[in-house]
VOPAGU-2260 file (C-alpha; in pm, 1 decimal, decimal comma):
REM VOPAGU-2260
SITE   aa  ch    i         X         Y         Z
SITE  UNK   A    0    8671,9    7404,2   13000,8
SITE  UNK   A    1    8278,2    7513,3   12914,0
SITE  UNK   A    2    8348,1    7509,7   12546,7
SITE  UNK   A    3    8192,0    7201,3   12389,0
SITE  UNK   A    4    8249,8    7247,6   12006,4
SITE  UNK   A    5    8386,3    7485,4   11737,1
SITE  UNK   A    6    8030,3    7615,0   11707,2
SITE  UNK   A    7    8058,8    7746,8   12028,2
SITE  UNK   A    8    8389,3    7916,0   12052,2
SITE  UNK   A    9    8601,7    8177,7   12126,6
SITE  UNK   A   10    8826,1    8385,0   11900,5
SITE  UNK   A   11    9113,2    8566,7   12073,7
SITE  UNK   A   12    9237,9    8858,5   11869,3
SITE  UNK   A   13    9461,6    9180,7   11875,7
SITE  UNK   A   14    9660,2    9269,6   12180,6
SITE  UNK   A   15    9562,3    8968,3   12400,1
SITE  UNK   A   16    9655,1    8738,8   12129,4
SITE  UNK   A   17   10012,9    8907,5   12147,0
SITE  UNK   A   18    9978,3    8857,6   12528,1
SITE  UNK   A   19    9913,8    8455,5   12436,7
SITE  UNK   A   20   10146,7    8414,4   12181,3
SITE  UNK   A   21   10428,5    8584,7   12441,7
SITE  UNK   A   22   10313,8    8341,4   12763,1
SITE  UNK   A   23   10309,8    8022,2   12509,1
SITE  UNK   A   24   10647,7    8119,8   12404,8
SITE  UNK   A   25   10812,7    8169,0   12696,9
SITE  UNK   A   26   10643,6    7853,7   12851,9
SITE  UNK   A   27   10723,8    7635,6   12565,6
SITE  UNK   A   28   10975,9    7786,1   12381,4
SITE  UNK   A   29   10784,4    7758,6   12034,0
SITE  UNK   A   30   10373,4    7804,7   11944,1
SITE  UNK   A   31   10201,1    7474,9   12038,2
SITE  UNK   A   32    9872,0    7582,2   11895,9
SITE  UNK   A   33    9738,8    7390,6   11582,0
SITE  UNK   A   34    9673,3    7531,2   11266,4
SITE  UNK   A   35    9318,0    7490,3   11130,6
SITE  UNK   A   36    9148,9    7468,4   10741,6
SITE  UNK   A   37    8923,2    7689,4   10599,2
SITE  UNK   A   38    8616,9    7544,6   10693,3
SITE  UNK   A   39    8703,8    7540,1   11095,1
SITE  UNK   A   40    8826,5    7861,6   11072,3
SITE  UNK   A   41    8525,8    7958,3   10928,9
SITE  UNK   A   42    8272,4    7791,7   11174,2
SITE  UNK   A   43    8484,1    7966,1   11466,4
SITE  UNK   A   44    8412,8    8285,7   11367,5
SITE  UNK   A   45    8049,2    8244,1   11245,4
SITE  UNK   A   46    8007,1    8038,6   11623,7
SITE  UNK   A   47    8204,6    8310,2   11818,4
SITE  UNK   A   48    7938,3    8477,5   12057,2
SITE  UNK   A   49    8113,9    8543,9   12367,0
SITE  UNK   A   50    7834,6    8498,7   12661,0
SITE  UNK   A   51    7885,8    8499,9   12964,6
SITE  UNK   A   52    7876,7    8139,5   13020,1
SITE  UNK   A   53    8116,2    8087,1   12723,1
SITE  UNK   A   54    8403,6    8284,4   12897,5
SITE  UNK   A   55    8650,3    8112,9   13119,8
SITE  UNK   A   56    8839,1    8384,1   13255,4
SITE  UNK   A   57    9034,0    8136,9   13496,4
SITE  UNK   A   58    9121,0    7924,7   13136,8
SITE  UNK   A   59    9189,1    8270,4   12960,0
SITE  UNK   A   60    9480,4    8382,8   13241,9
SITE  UNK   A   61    9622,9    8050,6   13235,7
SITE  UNK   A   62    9673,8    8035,2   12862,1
SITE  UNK   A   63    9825,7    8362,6   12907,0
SITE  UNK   A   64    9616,4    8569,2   12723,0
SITE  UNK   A   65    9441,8    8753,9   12992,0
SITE  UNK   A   66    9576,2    8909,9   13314,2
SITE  UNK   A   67    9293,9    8885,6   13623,9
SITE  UNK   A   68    9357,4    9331,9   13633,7
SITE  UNK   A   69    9036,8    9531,2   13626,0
SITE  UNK   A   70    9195,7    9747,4   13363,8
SITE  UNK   A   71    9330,6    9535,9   13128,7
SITE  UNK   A   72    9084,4    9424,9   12815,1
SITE  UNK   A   73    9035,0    9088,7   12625,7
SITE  UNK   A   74    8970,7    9142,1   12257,6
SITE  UNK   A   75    8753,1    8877,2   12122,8
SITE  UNK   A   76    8666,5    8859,1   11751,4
SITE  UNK   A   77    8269,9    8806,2   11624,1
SITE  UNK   A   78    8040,0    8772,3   11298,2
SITE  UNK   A   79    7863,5    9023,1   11301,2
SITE  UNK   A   80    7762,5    9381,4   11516,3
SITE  UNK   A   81    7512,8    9134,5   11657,4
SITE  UNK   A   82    7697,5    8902,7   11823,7
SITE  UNK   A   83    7891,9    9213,2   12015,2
SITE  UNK   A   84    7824,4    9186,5   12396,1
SITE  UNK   A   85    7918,9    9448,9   12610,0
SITE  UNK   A   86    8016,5    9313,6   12960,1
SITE  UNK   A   87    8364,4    9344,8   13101,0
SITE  UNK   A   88    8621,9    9286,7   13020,2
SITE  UNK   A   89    8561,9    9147,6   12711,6
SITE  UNK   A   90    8598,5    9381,7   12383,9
SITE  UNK   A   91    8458,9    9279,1   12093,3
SITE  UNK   A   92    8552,5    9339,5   11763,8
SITE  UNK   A   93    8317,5    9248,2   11408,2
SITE  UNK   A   94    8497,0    9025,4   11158,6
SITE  UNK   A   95    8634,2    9272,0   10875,8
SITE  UNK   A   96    8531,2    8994,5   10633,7
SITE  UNK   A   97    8638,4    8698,0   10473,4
SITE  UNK   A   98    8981,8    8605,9   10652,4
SITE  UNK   A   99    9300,6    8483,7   10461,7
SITE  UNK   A  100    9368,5    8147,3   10535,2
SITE  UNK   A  101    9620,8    8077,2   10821,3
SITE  UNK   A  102    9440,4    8389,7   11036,3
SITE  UNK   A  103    9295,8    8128,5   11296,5
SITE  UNK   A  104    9485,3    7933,3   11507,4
SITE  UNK   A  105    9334,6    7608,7   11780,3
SITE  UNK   A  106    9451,5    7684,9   12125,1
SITE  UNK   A  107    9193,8    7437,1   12326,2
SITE  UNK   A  108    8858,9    7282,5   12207,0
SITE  UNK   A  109    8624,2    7564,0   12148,3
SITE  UNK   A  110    8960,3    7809,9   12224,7
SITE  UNK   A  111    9095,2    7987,6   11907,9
SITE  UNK   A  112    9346,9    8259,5   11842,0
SITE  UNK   A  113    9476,1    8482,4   11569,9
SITE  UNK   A  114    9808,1    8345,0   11438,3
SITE  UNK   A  115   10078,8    8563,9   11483,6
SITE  UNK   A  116   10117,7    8719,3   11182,9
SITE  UNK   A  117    9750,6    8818,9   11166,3
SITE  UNK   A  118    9796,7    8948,4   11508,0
SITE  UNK   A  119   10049,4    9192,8   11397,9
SITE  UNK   A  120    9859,5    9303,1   11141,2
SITE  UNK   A  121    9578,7    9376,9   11372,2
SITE  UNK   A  122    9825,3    9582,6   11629,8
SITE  UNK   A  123    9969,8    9721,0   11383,4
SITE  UNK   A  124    9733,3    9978,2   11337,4
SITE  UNK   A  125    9784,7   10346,3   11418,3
SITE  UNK   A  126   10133,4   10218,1   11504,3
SITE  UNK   A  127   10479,4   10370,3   11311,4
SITE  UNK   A  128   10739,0   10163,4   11113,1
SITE  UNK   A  129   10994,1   10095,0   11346,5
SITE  UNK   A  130   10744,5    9981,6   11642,3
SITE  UNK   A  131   10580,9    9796,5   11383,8
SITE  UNK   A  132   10902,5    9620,4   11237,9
SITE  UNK   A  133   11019,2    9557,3   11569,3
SITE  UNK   A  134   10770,1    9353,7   11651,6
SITE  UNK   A  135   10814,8    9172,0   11298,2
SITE  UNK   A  136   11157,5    9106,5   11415,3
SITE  UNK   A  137   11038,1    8962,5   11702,7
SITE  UNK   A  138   10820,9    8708,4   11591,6
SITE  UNK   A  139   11077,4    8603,9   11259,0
SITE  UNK   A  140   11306,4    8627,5   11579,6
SITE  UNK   A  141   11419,6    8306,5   11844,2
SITE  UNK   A  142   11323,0    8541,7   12095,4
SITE  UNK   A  143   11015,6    8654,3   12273,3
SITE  UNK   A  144   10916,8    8953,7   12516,1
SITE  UNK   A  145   10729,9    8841,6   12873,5
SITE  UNK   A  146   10329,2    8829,8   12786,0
SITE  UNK   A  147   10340,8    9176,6   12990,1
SITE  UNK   A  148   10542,1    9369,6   12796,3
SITE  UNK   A  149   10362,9    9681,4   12640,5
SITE  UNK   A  150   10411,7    9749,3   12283,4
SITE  UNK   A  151   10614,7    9646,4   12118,3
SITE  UNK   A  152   10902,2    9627,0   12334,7
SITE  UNK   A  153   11023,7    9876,0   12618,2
SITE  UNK   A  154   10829,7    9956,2   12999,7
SITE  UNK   A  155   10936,3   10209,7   13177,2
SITE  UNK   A  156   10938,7   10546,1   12948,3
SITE  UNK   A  157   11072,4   10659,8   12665,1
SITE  UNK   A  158   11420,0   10504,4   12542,2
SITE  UNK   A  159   11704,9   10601,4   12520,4
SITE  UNK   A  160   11678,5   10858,1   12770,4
SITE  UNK   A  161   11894,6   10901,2   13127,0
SITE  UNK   A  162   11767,5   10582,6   13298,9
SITE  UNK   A  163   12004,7   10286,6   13438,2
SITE  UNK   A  164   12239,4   10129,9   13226,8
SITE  UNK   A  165   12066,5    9800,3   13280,6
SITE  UNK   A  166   11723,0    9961,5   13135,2
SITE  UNK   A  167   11840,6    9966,6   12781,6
SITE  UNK   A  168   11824,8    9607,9   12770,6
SITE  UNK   A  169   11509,3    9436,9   12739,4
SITE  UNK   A  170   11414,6    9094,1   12941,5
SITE  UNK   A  171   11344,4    8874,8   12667,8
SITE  UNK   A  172   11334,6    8464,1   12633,3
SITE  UNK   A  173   11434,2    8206,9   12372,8
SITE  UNK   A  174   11261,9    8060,2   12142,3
SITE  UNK   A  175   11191,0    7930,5   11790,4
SITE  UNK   A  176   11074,5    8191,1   11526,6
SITE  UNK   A  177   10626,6    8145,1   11482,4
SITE  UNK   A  178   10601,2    8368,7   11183,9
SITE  UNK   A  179   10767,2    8357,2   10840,1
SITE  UNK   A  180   10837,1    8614,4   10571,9
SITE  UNK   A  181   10612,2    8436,2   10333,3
SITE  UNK   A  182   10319,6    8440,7   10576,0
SITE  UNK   A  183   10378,5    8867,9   10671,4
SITE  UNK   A  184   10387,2    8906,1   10287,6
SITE  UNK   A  185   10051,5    8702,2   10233,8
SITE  UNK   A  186    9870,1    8945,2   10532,3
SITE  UNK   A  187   10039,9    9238,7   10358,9
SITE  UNK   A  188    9896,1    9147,2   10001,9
SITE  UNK   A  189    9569,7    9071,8   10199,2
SITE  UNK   A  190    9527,3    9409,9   10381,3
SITE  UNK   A  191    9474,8    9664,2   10102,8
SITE  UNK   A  192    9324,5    9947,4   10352,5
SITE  UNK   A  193    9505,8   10264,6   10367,8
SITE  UNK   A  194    9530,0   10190,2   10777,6
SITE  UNK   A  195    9754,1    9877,6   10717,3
SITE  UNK   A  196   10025,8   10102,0   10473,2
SITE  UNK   A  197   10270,0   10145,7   10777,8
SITE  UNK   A  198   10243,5    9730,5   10819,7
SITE  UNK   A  199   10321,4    9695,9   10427,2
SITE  UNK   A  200   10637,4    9927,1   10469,3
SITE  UNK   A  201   10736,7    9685,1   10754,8
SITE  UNK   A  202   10717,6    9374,9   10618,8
SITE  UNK   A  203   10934,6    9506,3   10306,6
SITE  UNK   A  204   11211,2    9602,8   10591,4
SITE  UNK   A  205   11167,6    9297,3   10772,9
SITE  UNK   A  206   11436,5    9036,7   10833,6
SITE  UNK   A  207   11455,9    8665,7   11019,2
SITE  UNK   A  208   11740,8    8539,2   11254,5
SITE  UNK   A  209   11744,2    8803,5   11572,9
SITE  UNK   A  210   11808,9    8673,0   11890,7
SITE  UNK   A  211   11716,8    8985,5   12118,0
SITE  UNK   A  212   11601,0    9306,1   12168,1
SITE  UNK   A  213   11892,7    9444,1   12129,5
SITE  UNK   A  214   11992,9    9315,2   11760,9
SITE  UNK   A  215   11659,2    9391,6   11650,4
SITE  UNK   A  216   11721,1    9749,2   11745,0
SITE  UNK   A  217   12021,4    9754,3   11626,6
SITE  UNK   A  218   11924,7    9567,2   11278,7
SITE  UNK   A  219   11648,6    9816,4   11293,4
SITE  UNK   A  220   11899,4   10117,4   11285,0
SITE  UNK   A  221   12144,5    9983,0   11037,4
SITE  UNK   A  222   12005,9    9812,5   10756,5
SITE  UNK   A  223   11678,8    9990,6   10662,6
SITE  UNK   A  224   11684,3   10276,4   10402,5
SITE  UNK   A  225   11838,0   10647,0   10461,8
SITE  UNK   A  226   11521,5   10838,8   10419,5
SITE  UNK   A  227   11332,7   10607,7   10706,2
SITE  UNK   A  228   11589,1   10797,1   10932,9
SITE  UNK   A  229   11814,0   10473,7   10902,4
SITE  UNK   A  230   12161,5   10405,1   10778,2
SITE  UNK   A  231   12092,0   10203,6   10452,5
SITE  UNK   A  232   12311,1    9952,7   10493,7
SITE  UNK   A  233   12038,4    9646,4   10343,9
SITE  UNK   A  234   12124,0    9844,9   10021,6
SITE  UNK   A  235   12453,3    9718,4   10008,4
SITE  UNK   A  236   12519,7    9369,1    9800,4
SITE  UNK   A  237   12418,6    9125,9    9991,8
SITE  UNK   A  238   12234,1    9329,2   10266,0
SITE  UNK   A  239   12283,9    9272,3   10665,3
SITE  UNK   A  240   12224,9    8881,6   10764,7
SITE  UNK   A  241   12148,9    8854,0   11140,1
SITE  UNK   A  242   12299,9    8570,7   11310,0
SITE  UNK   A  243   12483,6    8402,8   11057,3
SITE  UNK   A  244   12735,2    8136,6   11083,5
SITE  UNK   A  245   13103,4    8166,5   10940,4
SITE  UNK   A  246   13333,2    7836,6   10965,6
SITE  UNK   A  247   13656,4    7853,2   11034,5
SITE  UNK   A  248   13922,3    7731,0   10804,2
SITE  UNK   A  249   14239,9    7559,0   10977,0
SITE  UNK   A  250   14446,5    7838,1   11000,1
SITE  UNK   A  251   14160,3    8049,7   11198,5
SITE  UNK   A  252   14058,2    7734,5   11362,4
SITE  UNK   A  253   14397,4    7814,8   11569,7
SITE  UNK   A  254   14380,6    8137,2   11604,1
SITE  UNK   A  255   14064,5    8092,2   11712,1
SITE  UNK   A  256   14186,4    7850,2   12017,0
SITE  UNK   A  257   14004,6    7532,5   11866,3
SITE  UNK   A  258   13659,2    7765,3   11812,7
SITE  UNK   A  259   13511,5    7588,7   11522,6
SITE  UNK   A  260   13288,1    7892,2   11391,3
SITE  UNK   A  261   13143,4    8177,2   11480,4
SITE  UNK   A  262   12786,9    8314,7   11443,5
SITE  UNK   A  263   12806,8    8692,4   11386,1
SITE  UNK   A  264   12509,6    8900,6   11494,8
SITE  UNK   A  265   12522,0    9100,3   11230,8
SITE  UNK   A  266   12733,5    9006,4   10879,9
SITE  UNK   A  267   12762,9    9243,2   10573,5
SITE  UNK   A  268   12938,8    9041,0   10325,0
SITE  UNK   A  269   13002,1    9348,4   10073,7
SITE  UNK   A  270   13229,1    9493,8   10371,6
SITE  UNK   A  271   13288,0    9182,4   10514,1
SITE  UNK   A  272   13260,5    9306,3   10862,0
SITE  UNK   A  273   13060,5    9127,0   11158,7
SITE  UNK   A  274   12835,5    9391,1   11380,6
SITE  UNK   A  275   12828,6    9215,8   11750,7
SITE  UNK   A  276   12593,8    9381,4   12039,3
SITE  UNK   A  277   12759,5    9316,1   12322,0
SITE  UNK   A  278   12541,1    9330,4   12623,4
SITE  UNK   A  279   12565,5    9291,1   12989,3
SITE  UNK   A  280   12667,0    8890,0   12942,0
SITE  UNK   A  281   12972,0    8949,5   12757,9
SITE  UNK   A  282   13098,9    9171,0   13085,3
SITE  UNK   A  283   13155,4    8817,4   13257,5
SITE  UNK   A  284   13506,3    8685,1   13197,8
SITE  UNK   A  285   13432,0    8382,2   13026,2
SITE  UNK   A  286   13244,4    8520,1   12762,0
SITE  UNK   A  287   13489,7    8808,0   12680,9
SITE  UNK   A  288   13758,5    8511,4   12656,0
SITE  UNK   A  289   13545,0    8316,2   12443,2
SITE  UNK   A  290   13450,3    8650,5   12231,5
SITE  UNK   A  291   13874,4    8727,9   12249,5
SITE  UNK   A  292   13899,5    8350,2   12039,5
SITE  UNK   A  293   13641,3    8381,4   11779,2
SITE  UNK   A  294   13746,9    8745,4   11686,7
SITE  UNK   A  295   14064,4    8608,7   11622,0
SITE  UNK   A  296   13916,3    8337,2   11384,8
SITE  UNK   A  297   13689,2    8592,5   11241,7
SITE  UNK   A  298   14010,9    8795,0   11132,7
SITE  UNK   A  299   14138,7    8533,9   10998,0
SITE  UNK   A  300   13860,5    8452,9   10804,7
SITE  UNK   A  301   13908,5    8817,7   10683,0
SITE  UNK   A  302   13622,0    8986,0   10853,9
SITE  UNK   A  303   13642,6    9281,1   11078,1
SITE  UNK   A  304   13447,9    9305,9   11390,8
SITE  UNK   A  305   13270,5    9584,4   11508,7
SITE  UNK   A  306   13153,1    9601,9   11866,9
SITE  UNK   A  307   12840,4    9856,5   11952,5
SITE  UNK   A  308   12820,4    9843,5   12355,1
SITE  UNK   A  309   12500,5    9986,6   12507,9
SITE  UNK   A  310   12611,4   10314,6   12523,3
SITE  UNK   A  311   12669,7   10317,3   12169,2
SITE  UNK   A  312   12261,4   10208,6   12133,3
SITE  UNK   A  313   12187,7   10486,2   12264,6
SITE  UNK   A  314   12400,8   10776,2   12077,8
SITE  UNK   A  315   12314,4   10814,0   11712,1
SITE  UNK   A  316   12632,5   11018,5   11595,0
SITE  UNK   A  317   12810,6   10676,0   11719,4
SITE  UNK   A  318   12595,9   10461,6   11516,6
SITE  UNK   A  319   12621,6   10704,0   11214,6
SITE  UNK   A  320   12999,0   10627,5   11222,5
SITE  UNK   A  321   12954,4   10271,7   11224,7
SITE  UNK   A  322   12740,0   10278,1   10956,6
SITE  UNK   A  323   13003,1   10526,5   10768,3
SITE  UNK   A  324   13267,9   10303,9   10809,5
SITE  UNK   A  325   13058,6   10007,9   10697,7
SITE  UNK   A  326   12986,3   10181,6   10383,4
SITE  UNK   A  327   13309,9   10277,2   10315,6
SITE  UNK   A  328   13487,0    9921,8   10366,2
SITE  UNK   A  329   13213,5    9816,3   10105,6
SITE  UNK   A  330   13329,3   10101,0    9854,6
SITE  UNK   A  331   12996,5   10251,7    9879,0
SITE  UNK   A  332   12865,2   10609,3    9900,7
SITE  UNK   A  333   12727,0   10694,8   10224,9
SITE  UNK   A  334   12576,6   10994,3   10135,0
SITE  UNK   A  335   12383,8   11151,1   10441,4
SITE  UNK   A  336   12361,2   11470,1   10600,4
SITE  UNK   A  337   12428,9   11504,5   10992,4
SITE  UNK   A  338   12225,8   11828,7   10983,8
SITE  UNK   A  339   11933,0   11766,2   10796,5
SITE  UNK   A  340   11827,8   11432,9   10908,1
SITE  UNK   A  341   11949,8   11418,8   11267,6
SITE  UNK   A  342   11590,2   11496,6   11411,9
SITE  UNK   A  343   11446,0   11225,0   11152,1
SITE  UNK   A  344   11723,9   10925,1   11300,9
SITE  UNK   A  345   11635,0   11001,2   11651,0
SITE  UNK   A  346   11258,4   10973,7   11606,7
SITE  UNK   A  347   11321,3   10628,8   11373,6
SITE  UNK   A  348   11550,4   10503,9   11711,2
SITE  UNK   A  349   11326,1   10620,7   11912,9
SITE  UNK   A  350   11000,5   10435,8   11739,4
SITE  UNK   A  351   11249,6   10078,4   11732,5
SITE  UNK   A  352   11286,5   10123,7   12124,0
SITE  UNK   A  353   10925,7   10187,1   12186,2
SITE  UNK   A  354   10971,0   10512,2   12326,0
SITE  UNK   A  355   10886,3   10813,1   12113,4
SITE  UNK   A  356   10635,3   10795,3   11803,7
SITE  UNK   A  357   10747,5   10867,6   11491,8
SITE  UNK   A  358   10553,3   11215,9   11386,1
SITE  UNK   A  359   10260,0   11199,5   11175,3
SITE  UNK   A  360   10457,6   11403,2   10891,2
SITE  UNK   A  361   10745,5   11209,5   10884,5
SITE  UNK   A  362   10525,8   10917,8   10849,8
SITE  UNK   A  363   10368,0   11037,8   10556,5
SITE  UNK   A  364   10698,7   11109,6   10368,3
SITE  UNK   A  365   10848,4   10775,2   10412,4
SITE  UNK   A  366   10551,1   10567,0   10344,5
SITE  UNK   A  367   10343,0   10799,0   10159,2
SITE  UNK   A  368   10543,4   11018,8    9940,4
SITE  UNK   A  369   10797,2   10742,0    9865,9
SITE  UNK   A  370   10535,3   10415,5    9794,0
SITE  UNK   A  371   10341,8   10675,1    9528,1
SITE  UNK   A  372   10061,7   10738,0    9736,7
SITE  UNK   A  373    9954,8   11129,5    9775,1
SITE  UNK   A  374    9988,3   11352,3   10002,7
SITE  UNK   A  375    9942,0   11693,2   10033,9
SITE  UNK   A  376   10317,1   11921,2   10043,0
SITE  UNK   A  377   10177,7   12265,1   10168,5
SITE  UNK   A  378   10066,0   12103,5   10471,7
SITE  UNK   A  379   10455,7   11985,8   10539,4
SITE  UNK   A  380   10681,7   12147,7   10734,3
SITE  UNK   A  381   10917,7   12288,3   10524,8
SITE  UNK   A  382   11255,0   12169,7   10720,5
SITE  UNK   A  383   11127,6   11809,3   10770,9
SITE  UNK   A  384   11013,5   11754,8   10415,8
SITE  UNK   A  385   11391,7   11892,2   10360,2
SITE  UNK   A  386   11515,7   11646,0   10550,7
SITE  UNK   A  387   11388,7   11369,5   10453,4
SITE  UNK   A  388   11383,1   11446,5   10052,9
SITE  UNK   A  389   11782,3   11533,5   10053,0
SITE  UNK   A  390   11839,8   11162,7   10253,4
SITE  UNK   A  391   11593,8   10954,1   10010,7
SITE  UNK   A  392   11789,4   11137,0    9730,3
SITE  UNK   A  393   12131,9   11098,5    9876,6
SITE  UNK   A  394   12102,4   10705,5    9844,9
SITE  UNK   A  395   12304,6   10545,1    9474,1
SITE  UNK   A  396   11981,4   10638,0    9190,7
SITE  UNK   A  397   11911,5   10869,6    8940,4
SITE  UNK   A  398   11839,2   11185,2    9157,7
SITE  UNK   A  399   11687,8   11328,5    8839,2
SITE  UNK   A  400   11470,8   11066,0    8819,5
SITE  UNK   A  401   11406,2   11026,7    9183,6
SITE  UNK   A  402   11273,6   11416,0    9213,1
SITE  UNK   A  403   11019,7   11364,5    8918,0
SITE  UNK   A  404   10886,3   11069,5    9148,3
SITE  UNK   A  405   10888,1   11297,3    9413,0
SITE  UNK   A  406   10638,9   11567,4    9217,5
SITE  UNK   A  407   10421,5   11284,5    9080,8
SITE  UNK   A  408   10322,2   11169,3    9459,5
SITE  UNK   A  409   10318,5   11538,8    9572,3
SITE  UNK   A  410   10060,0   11561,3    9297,7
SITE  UNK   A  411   10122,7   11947,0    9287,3
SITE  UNK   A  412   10235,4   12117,4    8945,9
SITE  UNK   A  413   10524,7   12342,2    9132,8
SITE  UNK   A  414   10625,4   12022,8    9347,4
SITE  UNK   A  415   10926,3   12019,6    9211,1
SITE  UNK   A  416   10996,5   12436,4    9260,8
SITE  UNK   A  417   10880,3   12343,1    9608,6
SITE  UNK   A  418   11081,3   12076,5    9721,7
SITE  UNK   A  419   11416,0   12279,3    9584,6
SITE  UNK   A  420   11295,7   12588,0    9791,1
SITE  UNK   A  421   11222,9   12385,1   10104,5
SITE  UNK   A  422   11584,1   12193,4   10080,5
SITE  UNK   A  423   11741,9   12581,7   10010,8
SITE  UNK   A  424   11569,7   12717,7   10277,8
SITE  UNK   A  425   11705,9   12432,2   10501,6
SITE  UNK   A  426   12100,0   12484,8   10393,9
SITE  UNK   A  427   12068,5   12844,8   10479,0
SITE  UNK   A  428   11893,2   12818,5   10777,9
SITE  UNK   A  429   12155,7   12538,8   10936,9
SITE  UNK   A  430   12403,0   12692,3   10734,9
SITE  UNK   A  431   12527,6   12342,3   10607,2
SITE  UNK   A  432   12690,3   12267,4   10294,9
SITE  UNK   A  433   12512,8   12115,6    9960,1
């Protein structure tokens, strides 16, 4: 490599960081890369001026974080507007400011990289809450997407749509988790800028423990909140715990055919019920023997299993039944109407799948209206602000209480006159019941 010292080196950043952190996963099944102090972090970005004769593009593809395509960019992180040079294919991008420690990562001599939780909070931006959480869930994951995969998880179009069966799942590798909770919440504390909100409301929903695509989507559709377009059921005691293990006493043990455990996909203790995904590898025989055992230990153990196949992934009124059921083996209201927040659940699935965006107005309902922040109601309209204000208040609270919070982030004196019209309007309209 050209790169001769810290003083002269390259800082990787945004979407070909992802790319790197992806390739060093999948080649090593972890992150490799060293973390670094304040002071070297410093000195790599002060000594990041990416000339010609500093760039290794050869070096660059091999590490994964750049693909030799005419097209494709390589975002590079510098000091100062000075330091920008604009020659192909590199992209450079000024230094917000001080950066939190941990932001920096040592790849090669003279090589850095954003870590991977400052890397999401880079691509995060102008990106929803479910593509953003499902790339959380990846990285708190022991699983990782091929370096080529766009973001944040799905090629191909927009899922679910009427594609091959085989589509809905996502080719994915294993590997040991590279971010933490605590490190997401330290970015979110650190990025205060309006731009970063969506990333904020992420890392709040965000989990450890999934193993695929798959769970995370499904994870993604079950646990957060109602009025994100989900089914709530992280409000439950106890919340949804992905991958977690359940030993057998003796008595399962042989019902179980001598299966010592089992590690449910998805456990909710208040309903004691295990969620499993079952994918194309539990169509082989052996697996659906094996799966036969441990659901026998499992009921043994006193927890149901429920099984959502991939045609289940894709139909929402399946997973709303689920998630009904779930809520009422937990002796919990479910409270959520079909009608008013059906168009709200299929952009939220759509956003985890990395199809569809979640629209701008939605958006600013869940993570504006609901964090306190203000937005203006007029420019709503009126059936979506419907929708999602009857879910939010739908969920166990003080609705009373909840609608006053509602008119303090409208920030409009008739808010509350407003928000009653708009959810009348909506029952007449659909012709649904209060």
């Amino acid at each position: 490599m050209c790169y001769r010292s810290y003083m002269e080196a390259l800082v990787i950043i945004d979407f070909s960081a992802l790319r790197g952190v992806r390739s060093a996963r999948r080649a090593y099944g972890s992150l490799p890369w060293g973390a670094v102090g304040r002071v070297e972090q410093r000195h790599a970005i002060e000594g990041c001026v990416p000339n010609a004769d500093m760039v290794d593009l050869d070096d660059l593809a091999r590490l994964g974080m750049w693909a030799p395509n005419e097209s494709e960019e390589l975002h590079v992180l510098v000091a100062s507007a000075g330091a920008r040079r604009a020659r192909a294919p590199t992209l450079c991008h000024v230094c917000p400011g001080p950066l939190p420690l941990g932001a920096i990562m040592r790849v090669a001599p003279g090589v850095y990289c954003s870590s991977p939780a400052y890397t999401a909070l880079r691509c995060s931006r102008g990106r929803s809450v479910p593509e953003i959480l499902i790339l959380l869930l990846e990285l708190l994951g022991s699983y990782s997407l091929p370096p080529e995969a766009t973001f944040p998880i799905a090629w191909g179009g927009v899922w679910p749509d009427e594609v091959e069966r085989k589509s809905v799942e996502q080719i994915h590798y294993p590997s040991e988790p590279v971010a933490t909770i605590k490190e997401l919440q330290a970015m979110a504390r650190y990025a205060k800028s309006s731009e970063y909100a969506n990333f904020r409301t992420a890392v709040r929903l965000a989990a450890t423990g999934s193993r695929s695509p798959a769970e995370s989507i499904m994870y993604g559709m079950l646990a957060p909140p109602l009025r994100f377009g989900a089914f709530g059921i992280s409000s439950l005691k106890g919340g949804m715990l992905l991958n977690h293990r359940i030993d057998f006493d003796t008595t399962s043990l042989h019902m179980a055919s001598g299966v010592p455990y089992a590690v449910c996909d998805a456990y909710i203790p208040a309903a004691h019920i295990d969620t499993e995904y079952n994918g194309i590898g539990h169509e082989e025989e052996n697996r659906r023997i094996h799966d036969g055992q441990r659901n026998n230990g499992l009921k043994g153990m006193g927890v149901t299993v429920l099984v959502i196949n991939r045609d289940q992934m894709r139909d929402i009124v399946a997973l709303e039944a689920i998630a009904r059921s779930i809520h009422k083996a937990a002796v919990a209201c479910f409270g959520i109407d079909t009608l008013a927040s059906a168009s709200v659940r299929r952009h939220w699935l759509n956003g985890l799948a990395g199809g569809e965006r979640t629209s701008s107005r939605v958006d600013l309902l869940s993570n504006a209206a609901f964090s306190g922040s203000y937005f203006n109601y007029e420019r709503l309209q009126r059936t979506d602000a419907a929708s999602i204000v009857r879910s939010w208040m739908a969920e166990p609270s003080n609705k009373r209480q909840k609608t006053r919070h509602f008119a303090r982030c409208v920030g409009v004196k008739k808010a509350m006159a407003g928000v009653a019209a708009a959810i009348k309007s909506f029952i007449v309209e659909n012709n649904c019941q209060k």
